[in-house]
C-alpha positions as CSV (number, residue, x, y, z in Angstrom):
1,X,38.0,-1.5,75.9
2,X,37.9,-5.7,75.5
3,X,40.5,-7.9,75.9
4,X,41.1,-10.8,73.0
5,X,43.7,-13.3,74.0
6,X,45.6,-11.1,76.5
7,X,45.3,-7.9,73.5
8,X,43.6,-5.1,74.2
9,X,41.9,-3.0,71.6
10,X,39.6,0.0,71.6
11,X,36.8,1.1,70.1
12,X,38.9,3.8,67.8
13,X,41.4,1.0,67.1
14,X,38.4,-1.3,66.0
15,X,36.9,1.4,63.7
16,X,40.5,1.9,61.8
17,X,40.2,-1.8,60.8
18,X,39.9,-2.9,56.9
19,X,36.0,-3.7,56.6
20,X,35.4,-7.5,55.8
21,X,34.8,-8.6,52.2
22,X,31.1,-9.3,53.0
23,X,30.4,-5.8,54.0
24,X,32.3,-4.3,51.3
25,X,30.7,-6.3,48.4
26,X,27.0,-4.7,50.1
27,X,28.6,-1.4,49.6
28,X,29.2,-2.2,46.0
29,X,25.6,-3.4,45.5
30,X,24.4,-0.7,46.5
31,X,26.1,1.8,44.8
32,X,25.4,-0.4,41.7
33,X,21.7,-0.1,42.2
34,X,21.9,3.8,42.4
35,X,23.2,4.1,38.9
36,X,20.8,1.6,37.5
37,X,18.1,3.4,39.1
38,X,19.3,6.4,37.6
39,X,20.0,5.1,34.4
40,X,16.3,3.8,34.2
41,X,15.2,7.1,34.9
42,X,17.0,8.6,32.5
43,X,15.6,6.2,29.7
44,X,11.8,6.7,31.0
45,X,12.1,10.2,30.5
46,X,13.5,10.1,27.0
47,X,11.3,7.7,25.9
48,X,8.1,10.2,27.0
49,X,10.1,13.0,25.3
50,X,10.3,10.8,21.8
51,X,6.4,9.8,22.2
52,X,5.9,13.6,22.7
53,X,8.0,14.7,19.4
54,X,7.0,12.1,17.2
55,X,2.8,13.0,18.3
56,X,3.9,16.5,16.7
57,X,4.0,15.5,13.4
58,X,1.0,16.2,11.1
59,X,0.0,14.8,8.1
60,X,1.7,17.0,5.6
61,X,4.7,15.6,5.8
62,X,6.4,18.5,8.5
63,X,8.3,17.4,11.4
64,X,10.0,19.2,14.7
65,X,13.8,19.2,14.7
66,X,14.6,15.6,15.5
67,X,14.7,14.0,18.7
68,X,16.5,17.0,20.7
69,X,15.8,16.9,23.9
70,X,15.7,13.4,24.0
71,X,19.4,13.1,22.2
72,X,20.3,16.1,24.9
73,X,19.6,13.3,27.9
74,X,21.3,10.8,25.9
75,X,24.6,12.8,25.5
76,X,24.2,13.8,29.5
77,X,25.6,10.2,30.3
78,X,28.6,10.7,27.8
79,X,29.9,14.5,28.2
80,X,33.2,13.7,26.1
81,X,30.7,13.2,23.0
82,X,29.6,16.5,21.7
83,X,25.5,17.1,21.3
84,X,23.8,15.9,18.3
85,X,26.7,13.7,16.9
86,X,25.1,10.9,17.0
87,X,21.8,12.4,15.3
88,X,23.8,13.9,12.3
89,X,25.8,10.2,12.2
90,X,22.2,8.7,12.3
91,X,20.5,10.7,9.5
92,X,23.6,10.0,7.3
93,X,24.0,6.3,8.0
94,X,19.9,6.7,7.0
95,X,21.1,8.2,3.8
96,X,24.0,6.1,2.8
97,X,21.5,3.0,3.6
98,X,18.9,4.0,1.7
99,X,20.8,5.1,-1.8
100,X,22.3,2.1,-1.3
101,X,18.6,0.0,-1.2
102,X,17.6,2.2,-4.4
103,X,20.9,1.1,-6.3
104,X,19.7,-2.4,-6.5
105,X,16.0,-2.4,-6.3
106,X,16.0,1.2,-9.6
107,X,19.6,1.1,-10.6
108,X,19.8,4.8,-9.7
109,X,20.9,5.4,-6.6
110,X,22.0,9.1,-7.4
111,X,18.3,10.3,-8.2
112,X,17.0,13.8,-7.2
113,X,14.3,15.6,-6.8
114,X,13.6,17.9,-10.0
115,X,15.1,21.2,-9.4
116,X,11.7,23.2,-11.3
117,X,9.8,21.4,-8.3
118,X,9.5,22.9,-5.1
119,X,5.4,22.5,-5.3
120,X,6.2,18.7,-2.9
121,X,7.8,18.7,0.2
122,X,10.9,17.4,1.2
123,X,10.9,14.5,2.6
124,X,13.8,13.2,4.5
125,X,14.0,9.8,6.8
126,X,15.2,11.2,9.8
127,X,12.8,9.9,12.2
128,X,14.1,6.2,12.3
129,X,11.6,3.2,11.6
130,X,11.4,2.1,15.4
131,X,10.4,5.1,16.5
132,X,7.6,5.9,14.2
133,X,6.3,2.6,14.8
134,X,6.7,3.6,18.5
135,X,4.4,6.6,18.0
136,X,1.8,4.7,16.3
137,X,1.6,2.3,18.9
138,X,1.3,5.5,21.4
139,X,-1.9,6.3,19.3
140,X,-0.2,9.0,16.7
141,X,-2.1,7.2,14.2
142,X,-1.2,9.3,11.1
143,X,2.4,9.6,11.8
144,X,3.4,8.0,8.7
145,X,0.8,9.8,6.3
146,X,3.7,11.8,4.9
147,X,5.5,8.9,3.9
148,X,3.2,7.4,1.2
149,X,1.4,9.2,-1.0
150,X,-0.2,6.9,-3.8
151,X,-1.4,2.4,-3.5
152,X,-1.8,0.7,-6.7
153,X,-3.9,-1.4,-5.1
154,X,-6.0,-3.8,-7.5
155,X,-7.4,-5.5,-9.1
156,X,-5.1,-8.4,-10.0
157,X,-4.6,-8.6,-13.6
158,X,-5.2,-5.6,-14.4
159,X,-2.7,-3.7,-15.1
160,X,-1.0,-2.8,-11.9
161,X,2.1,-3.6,-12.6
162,X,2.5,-1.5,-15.7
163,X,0.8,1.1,-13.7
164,X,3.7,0.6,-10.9
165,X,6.8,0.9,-13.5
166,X,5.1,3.5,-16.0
167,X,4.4,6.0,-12.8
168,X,8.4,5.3,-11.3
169,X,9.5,6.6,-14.4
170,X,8.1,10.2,-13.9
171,X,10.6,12.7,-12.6
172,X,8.8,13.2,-9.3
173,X,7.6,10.3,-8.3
174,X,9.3,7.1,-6.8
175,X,7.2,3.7,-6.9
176,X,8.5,0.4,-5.1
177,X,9.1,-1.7,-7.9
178,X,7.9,-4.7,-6.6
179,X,4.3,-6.1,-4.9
180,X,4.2,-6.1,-1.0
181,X,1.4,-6.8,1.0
182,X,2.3,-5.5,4.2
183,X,-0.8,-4.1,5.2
184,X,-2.9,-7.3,5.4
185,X,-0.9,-9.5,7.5
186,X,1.5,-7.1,9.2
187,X,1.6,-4.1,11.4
188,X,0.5,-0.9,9.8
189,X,3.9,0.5,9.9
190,X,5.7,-1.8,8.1
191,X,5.2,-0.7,4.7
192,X,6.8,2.6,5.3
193,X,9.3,0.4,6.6
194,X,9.9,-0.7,2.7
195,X,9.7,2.9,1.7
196,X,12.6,4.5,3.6
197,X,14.7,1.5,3.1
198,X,13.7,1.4,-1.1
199,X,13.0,4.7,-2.0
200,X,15.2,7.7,-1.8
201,X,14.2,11.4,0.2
202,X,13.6,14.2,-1.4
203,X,10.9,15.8,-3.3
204,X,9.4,12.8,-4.4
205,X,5.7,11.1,-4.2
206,X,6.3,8.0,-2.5
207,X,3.9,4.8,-3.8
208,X,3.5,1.1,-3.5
209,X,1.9,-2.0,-5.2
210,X,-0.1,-4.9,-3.4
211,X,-3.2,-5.7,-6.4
212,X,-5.0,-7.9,-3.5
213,X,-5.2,-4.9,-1.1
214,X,-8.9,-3.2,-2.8
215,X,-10.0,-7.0,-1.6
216,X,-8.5,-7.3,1.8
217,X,-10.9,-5.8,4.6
218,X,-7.4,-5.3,6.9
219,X,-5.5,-3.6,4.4
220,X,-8.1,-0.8,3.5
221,X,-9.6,-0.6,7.2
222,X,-5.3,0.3,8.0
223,X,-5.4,2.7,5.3
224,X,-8.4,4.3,6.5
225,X,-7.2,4.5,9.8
226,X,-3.2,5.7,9.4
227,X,-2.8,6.6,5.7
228,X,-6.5,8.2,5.1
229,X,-4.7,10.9,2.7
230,X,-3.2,8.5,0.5
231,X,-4.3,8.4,-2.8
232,X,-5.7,4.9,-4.3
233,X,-5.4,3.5,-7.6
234,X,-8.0,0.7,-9.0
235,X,-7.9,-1.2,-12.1
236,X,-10.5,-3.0,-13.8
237,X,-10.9,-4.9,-16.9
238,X,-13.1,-6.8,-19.1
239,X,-14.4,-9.8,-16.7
240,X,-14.2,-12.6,-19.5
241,X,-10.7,-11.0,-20.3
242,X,-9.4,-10.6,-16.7
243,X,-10.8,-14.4,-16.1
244,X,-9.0,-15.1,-19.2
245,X,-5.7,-13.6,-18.6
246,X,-5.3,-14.6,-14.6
247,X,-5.8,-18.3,-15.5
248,X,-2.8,-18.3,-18.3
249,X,-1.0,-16.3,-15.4
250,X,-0.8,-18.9,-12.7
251,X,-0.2,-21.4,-15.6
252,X,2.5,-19.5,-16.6
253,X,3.7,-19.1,-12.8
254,X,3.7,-22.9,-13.0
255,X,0.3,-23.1,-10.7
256,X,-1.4,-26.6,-11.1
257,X,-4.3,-25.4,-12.2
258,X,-7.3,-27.3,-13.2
259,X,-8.9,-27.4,-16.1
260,X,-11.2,-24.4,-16.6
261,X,-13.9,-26.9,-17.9
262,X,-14.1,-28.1,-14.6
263,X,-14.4,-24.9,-12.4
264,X,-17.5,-23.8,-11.8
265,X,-19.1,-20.6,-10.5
266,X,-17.8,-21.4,-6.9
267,X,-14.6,-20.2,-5.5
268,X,-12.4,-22.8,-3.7
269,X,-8.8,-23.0,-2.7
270,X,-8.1,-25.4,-5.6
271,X,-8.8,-22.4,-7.9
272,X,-5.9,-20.4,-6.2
273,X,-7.9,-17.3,-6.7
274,X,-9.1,-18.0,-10.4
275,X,-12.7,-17.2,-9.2
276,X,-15.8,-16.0,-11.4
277,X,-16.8,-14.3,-8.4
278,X,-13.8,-12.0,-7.8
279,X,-14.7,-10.3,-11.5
280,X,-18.2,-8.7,-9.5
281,X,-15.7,-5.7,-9.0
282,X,-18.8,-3.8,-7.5
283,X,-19.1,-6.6,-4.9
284,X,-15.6,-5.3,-3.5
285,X,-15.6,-1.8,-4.5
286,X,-19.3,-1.0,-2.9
287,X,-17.4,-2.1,0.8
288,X,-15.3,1.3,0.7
289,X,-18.4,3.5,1.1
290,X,-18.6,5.6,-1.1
291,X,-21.8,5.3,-2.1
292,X,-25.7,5.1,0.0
293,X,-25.3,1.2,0.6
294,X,-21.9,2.5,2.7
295,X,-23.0,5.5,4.4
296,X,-26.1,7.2,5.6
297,X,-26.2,11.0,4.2
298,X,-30.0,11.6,3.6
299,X,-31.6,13.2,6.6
300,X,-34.9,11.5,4.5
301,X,-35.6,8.3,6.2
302,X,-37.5,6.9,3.3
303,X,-35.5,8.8,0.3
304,X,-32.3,6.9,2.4
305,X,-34.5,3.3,2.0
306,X,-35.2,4.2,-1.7
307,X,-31.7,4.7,-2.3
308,X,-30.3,1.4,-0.9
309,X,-33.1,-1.0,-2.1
310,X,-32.3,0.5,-5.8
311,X,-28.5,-0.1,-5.5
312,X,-28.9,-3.4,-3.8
313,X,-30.6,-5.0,-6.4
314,X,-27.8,-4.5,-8.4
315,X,-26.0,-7.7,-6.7
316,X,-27.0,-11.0,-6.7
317,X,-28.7,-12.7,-3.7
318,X,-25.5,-14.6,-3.3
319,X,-23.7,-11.1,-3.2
320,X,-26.4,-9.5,-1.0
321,X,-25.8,-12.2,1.6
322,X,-22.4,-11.4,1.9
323,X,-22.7,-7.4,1.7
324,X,-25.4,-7.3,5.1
325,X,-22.8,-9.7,6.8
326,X,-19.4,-7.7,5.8
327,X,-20.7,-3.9,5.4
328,X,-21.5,-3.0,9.4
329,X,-18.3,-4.4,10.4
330,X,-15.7,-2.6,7.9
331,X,-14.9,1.1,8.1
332,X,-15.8,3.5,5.9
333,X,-13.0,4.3,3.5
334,X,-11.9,8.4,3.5
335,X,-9.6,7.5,0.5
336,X,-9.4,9.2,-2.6
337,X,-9.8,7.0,-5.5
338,X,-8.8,6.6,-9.1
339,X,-10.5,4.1,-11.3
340,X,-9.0,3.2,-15.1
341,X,-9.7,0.3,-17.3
342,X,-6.2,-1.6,-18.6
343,X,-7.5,-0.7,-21.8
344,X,-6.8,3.1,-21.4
345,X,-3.1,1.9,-20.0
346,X,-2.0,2.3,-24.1
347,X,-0.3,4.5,-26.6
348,X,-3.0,5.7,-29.2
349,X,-2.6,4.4,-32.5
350,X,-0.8,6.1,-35.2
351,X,-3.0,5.0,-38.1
352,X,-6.9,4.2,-38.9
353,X,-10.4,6.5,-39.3
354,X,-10.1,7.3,-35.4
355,X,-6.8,8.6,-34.6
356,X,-7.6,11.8,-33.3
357,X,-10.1,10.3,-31.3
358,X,-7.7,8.1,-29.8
359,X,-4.8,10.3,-29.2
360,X,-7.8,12.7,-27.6
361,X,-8.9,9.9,-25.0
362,X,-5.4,9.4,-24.1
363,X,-4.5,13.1,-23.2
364,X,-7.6,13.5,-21.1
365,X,-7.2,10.2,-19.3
366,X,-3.2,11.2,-18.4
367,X,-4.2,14.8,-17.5
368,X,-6.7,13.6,-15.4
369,X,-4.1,11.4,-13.5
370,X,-1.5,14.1,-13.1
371,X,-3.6,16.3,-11.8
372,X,-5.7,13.7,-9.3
373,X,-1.4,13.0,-8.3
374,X,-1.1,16.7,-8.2
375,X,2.6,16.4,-10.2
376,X,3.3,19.2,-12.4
377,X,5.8,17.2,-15.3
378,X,4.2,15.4,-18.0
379,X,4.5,12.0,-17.8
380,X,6.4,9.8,-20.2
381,X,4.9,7.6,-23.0
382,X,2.9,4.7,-21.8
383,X,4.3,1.4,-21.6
384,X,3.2,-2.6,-21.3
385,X,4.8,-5.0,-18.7
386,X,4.0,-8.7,-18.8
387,X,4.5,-9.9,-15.8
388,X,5.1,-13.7,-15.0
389,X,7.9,-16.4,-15.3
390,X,9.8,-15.9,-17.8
391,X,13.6,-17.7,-17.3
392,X,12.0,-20.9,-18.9
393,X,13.7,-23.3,-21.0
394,X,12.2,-23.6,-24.6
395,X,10.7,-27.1,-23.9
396,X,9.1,-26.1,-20.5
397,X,7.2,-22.9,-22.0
398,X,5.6,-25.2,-24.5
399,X,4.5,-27.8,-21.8
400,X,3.1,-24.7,-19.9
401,X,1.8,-22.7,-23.3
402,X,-0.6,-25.6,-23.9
403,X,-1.9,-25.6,-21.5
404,X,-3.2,-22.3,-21.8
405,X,-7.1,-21.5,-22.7
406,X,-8.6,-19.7,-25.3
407,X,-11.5,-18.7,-23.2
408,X,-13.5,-18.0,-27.0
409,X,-13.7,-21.3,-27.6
410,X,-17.0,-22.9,-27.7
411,X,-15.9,-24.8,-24.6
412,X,-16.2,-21.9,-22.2
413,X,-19.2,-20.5,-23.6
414,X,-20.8,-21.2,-19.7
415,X,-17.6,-19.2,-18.1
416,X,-18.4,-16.8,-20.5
417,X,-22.2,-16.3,-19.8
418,X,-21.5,-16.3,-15.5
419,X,-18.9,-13.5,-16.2
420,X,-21.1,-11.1,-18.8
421,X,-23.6,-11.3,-15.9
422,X,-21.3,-10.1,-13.6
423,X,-19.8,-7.6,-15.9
424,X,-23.1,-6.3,-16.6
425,X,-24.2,-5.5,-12.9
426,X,-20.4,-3.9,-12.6
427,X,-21.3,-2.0,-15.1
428,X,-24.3,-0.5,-14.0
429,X,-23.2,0.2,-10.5
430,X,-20.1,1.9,-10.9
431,X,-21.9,4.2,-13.4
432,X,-25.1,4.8,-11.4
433,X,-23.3,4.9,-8.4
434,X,-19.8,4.7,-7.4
435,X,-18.2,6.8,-10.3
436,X,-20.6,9.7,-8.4
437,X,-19.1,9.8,-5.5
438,X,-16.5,12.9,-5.0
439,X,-13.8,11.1,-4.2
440,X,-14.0,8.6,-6.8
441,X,-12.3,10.2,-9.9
442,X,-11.8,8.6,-13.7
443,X,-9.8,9.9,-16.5
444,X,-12.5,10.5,-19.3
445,X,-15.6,9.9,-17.8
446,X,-17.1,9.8,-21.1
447,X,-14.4,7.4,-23.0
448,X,-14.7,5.1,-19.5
449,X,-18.1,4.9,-20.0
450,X,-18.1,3.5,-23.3
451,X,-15.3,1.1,-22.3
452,X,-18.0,-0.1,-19.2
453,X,-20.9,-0.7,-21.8
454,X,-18.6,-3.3,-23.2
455,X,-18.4,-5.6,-20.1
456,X,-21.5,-7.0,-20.9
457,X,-21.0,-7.6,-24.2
458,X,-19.4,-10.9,-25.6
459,X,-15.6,-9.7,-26.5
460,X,-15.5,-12.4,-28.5
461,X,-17.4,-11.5,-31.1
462,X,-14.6,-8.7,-31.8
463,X,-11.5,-11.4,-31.5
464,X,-13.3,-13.8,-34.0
465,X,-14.1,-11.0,-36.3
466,X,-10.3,-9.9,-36.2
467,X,-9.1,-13.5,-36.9
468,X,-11.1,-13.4,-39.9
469,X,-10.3,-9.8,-40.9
């Protein structure tokens, strides 16, 4: 008992009185940082319960039912939602998204999968982006495999983008009608980031465009690495042609090029990728191993040295330099691979002493695709896509039209001899070596390798004879 002023109080009486604000607000803090605490907890352990669905997944494109024990913990925090709501409203709002996506970038946001088909899988996006990116980062590597199937992948100028529109138009596949290059620059993720936001689900394979990635040491080495099932597609084409054709492309794309009298053998930035050099095809190609300079399979020390001193001097010193400084560092592609010449990308002809021939090739070189795609529908007649600038007014597209070479005239006659070189050693490796690989495939080996005999050959000759015909 005290005494304050002349008023007595006990200890009972003192324990009845109001607590002070200041011990009252540490009651509040504390209580505050019991829920976080248990509100952190209960993130931690869904996260590890995601990591530990997603690293489930293999690479044929099957998944475990999606995110259920983790979406169980979620709804523990809200009990007046009911259980898997907000996955059902996820997977829709997924849908709805990505019909919409398809509307603008195909016009057909209503497409299905063939109803005769039930050889692919179905393939819905009900994993969300974040979370597969999550997973990869975890070291699921091959997560994503199931989401693309096919890369049109190079070379520039040769074809790629009628490849790209010409395979979209087959009932069971879906293409993403427009070059990305997410694989070079970007995490290896993002490009199925494109594909569930552009294509639809369903049973559909799923395929993209970048022509620069067959070049880009980071884009294959990611492919290798988290997409090693997908199936790659290479163009080539004629060197003096392709040289030909890329410079009257960035002329057309309003580039300031300079005059092709002036550029040499040499590749600089001024050149914006016009480059003799990049027509060596084998020079890039022989970096995927798939053939003895990219992988050791002879238990025969010496056969093994026989073999790679043969196929080396098949490149130029200049080319050698940069293969013993680029080869130990890459990593070996396990790729598929499906090589065509943009002269095979054509409707036979109708008329002359070689029809049947002709329509022959053709047939064998678009069997051999659908089966290397494993689709079971014919595909539809070939087309041709030009691509460049064309919303040009009439006085514009002359300025930029001469400017444009001829590269038969009597001018380039150098440009030409540098690029038959090349083309010649192409020639001779890809058919000694890489088109003898198993997982390199060609429609019509025999067709192919008459088109290859021509890259050493001056195809000017043929246009001056048809100017005369």
């Amino acid at each position: 008992m005290t005494n304050n002023g002349g008023t007595t109080t006990t200890r009972r009486q003192r324990q009845r009185q109001p607590p002070s604000l200041i011990r009252l607000s540490l009651k509040r803090c504390f209580a505050a940082r019991s829920v976080l605490a248990l509100l952190l907890l209960s993130y931690i352990i869904s996260h590890v319960t995601v990591i530990q669905e997603l690293s489930s997944i293999d690479a044929s494109g099957k998944s475990p039912p999606l995110l259920s024990s983790s979406t169980t913990l979620m709804m523990r925090t809200n009990p007046k939602v009911p259980q898997k709501q907000p996955q059902q409203q996820s997977a829709v709002r997924m849908k709805q998204k990505t019909s919409s996506v398809t509307n603008k970038k195909e016009g057909d946001s209503t497409r299905q999968s063939p109803p005769n088909n039930r050889s692919l899988p179905f393939i819905s996006y009900d994993i969300p982006f974040d979370e597969l990116r999550s997973a990869m980062d975890a070291g699921n590597d091959t997560v994503a495999q199931h989401l693309l199937d096919f890369g049109i992948i190079g070379f520039p100028k040769c074809g790629t983008t009628t490849m790209m529109q010409w395979l979209g138009m087959h009932n069971e596949i879906v293409a993403i009608q427009h070059e990305i290059m997410a694989l070079q620059k970007h995490h290896p993720a993002r490009i199925v980031n494109f594909v569930m936001k552009e294509l639809p689900p369903g049973r559909f394979l799923r395929g993209y465009k970048s022509p620069n990635d067959v070049e880009d040491q980071r884009a294959l080495n990611k492919l290798a690495q988290h997409y090693p099932h997908t199936k790659l597609i290479v163009g080539l084409r004629h060197p003096v042609l392709w040289y030909e054709s890329f410079y009257n492309h960035r002329i057309q794309n309003g580039f300031n090029m300079p005059p092709m009298t002036e550029m040499n053998a040499n590749c600089i930035g001024g050149y914006y990728g016009v480059c003799i050099g990049r027509a060596g095809y084998h020079g890039t190609l022989v970096r995927m191993g798939k053939t003895p300079l990219g992988y050791d399979n002879s238990t025969d020390a010496n056969k093994k040295a026989e073999e790679r001193m043969a196929e080396r001097n098949l490149f130029s010193p200049k080319e050698r330099r940069s293969l013993r400084n680029d080869l130990p560092v890459r990593t070996i592609s396990p790729n598929p691979v499906f090589l065509y010449d943009t002269s095979q990308l054509k409707m036979p002809s109708t008329s002359g002493v070689d029809v049947v021939q002709q329509q022959d090739n053709y047939n064998q070189f678009v069997q051999t695709l659908k089966t290397y795609l494993g689709v079971s529908q014919d595909f539809p007649p070939m087309i041709q896509s030009k691509p460049g600038k064309k919303d040009l007014n009439a006085t514009e597209q002359a300025r930029r039209d001469a400017r444009k070479v001829d590269i038969c005239d009597e001018v380039y006659q150098e440009h030409r001899k540098w690029l038959l070189e090349s083309g010649k050693r192409t020639k001779e490796w890809i058919l000694d070596y890489f088109v003898k690989s198993p997982d390199v495939t060609v429609g019509n080996l025999h067709h192919f390798r008459e088109i290859l005999d021509m890259y050493s050959v001056d195809p000017c000759l043929q246009r001056n004879r048809n100017k005369t015909d």
